[in-house]
N, C-alpha and C positions, 0 to 999 in steps of 0.2 A: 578548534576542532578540525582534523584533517580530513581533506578530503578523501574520499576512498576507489579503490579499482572500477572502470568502468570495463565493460563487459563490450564484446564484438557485436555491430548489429548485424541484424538477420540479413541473407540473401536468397531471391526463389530457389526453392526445393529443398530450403532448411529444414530439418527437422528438428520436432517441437514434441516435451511428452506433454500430457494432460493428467493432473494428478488431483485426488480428491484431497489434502490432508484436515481437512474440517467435516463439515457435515456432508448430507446425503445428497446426491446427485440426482436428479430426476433425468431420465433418461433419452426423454423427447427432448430437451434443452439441451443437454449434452451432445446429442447427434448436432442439431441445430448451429451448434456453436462449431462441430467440429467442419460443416460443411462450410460455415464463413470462413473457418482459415483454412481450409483448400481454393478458395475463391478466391484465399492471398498468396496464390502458388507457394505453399505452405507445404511440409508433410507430418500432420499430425498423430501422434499416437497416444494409444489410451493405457496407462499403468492398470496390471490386473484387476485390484482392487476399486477400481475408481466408480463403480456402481452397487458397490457391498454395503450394508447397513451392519452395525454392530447388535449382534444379538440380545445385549440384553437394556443398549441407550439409542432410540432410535434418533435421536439428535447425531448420533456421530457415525462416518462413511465406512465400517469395516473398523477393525479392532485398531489398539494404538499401535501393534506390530506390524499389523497390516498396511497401515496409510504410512509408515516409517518405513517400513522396507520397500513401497510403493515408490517414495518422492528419495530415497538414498539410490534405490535401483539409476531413475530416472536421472538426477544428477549426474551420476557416476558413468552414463553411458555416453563413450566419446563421439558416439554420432548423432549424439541432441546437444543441438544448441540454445534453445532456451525451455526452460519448463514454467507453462502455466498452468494456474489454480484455477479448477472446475468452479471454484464459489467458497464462498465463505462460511459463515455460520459459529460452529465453537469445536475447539479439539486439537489445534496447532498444540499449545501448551502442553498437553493431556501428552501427544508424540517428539518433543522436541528435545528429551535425555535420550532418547535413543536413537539418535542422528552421529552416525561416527564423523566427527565433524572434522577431525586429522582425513577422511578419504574427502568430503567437501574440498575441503582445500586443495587438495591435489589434482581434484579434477578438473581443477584453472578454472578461470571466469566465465559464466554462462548467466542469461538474462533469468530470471524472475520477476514473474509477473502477479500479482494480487491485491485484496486491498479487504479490507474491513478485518475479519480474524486473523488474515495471513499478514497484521499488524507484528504478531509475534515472532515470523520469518522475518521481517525485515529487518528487526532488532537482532534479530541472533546471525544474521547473516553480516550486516552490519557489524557485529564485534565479534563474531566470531570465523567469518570467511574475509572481514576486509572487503565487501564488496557493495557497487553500487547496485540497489534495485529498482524495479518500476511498479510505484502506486498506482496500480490502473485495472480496466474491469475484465471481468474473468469470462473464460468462454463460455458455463452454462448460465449467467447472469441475465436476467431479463434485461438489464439495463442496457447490458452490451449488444446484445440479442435485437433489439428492437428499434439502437439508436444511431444512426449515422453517425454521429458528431463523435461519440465514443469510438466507434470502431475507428470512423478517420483518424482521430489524434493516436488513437494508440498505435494502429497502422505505420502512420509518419514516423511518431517515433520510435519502433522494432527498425524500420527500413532506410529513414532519412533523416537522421536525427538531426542533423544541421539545420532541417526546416521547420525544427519546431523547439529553436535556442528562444523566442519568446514565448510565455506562454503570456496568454490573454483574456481575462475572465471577464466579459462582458455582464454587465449589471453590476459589478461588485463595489463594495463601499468602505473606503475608510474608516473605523472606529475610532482609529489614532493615524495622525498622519507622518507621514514623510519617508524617508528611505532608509531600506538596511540590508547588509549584507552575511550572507551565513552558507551553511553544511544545510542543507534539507535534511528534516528527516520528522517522524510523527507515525499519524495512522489516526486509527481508530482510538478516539478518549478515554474510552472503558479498558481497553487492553493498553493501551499506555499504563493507566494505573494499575492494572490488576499485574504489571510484568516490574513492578518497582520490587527492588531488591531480589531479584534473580539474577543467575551470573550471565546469563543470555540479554539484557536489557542496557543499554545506555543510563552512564549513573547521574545524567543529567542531559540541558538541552543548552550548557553555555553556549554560544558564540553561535548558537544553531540559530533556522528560520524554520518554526514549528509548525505543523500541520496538522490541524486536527479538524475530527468530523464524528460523525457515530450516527445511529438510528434506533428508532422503538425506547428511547427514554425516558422516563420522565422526568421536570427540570430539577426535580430534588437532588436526583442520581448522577444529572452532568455535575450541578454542583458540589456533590461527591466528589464526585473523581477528580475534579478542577482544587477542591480546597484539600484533596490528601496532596496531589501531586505539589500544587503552591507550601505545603506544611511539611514535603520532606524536600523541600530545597530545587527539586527538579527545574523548575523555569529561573535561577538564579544565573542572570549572565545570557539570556536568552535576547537573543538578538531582534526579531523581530517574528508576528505570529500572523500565519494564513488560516483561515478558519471557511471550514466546507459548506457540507450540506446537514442540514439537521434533520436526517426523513422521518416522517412518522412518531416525533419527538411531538410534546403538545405546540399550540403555538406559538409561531417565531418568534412574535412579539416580545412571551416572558423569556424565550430560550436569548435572545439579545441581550434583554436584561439583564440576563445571568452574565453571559458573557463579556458585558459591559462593566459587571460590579466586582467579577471573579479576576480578568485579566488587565482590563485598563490602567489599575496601580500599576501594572509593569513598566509602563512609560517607554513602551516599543509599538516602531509600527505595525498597526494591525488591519486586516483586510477581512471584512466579512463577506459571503456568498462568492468565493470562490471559483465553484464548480467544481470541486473531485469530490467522490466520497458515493454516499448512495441518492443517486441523483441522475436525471437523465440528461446525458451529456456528457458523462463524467469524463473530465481531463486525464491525461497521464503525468503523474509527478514521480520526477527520479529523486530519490532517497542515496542521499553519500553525495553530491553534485553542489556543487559553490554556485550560488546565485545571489541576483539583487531583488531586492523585494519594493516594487514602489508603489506603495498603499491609494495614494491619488490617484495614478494613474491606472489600478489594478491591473499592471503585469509581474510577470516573473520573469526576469531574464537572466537564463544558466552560462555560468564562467565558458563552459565548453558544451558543444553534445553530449546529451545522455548514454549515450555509446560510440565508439570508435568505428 
């Protein structure tokens, strides 16, 4: 699996858009977030749409044309340098045909930043821009919002990314041990599988070091998505598996279990409790980036900076 383009990192007085493309925005979080990145001599902006609600799904931020011509606008404009996602939720998929993805490409490498729904952006940007993204937490995110540890690693890595070539998950535990090396790349569990056999998705994880996480499950459902993805060949060739946070999912105990019955036949290293995903603390994982994975020791250590 090749590694893919990594993007300029940010310097003060960047500008940054803030786009909705998933669900609704609440507005006090929004401001909130957009005041931390001015705090990172930041210059943020907000895509029109990015506090609209769709008239007739109140799950989703403004119509599918709206949050597509919101985050095309945003990309395409040469004085943003990176665009982050307001939050997550459900609706990437719903806007991601109508992303002129010939102007994507043209508009050269720029940071992406999200993580739970915007699973589906990472994928399509991934095959369809060539480019590296960052798994990391969004601006009107309580997570992000509330948690130092998130802001700092994501911080580091927009700005210094040399200082954060290890990453370091404190408490985390080998399931399978030893070391392996691979292409990052993953997300969200549920939209892992719900994006199999679309032309936006990776038609596997060979060679790769897989990340997965999710929230609000319950363990029947991870077991879903784990035994479609295992039954259409996806983890064949899969180098070695980081496994997140399980929020709000029942407890850890059976969701281990699962984890342990579903992935362990793979006979790669595998690292449970992480830290990315929906969790407080959450890490930043670049997606498209060569790393080593050492399960014992739970680090990740990236071939190079996440950005240039």
């Amino acid at each position: 699996m090749t590694p893919l383009t990594r993007p300029a990192r940010l310097v003060p007085g960047a500008r940054v858009a803030v786009v909705a493309p998933s669900g609704p925005v609440p507005e006090e979080r929004l401001s909130a977030g957009l005041d931390l990145l001015r705090g990172w001599d930041l210059d943020p902006v907000v895509t029109p749409h990015t506090l609209d609600r769709h008239p007739d799904f109140d799950y989703l931020a403004g119509t599918d044309a709206d949050r597509a011509a919101d985050f095309q606008a945003a990309w395409c404009d040469p004085s943003v340098a990176a665009v982050v996602c307001a939050r997550g939720g459900y609706g990437v998929q719903r806007m991601a045909d109508l992303l002129d993805w010939d102007a994507v490409r043209a508009a050269g490498p720029k940071i992406l930043v999200g993580f739970s729904d915007i699973t589906a952006l990472h994928e399509a940007f991934a095959t369809r821009a060539g480019l590296v993204t960052l798994h990391g937490p969004m601006a009107a995110g309580v997570d992000f919002l509330k948690n130092t540890r998130a802001q700092d690693h994501l911080r580091a890595t927009l700005f210094a990314p040399e200082s954060v070539r290890t990453i370091t998950a404190e408490g985390s535990t080998a399931l399978v041990p030893g070391r392996a090396r691979g292409v990052l790349l993953g997300g969200c569990l549920c939209l892992l599988a719900a994006e199999l056999g679309n032309p936006y998705a990776r038609p596997g994880a060979r060679g790769a070091l897989v990340c997965l996480e999710d929230v609000g499950e319950e363990t029947y459902r991870l077991d879903r998505y784990l035994t479609q993805l295992l039954r259409a060949g996806w983890f064949d060739g899969v180098a070695g598996v980081l496994l997140g946070s399980w929020a709000q999912c029942e407890p850890y105990e059976g969701v281990r279990a699962l984890l342990v019955d579903r992935l362990g036949g793979l006979g790669v290293p595998t690292v449970e409790e992480f830290g990315f995903g929906h969790c407080d603390g959450a890490l930043t994982v670049p997606f498209g980036v060569t790393a080593e994975l050492d399960a014992d020791a739970g680090t990740l250590t990236l071939d190079e900076p996440a950005l240039v």
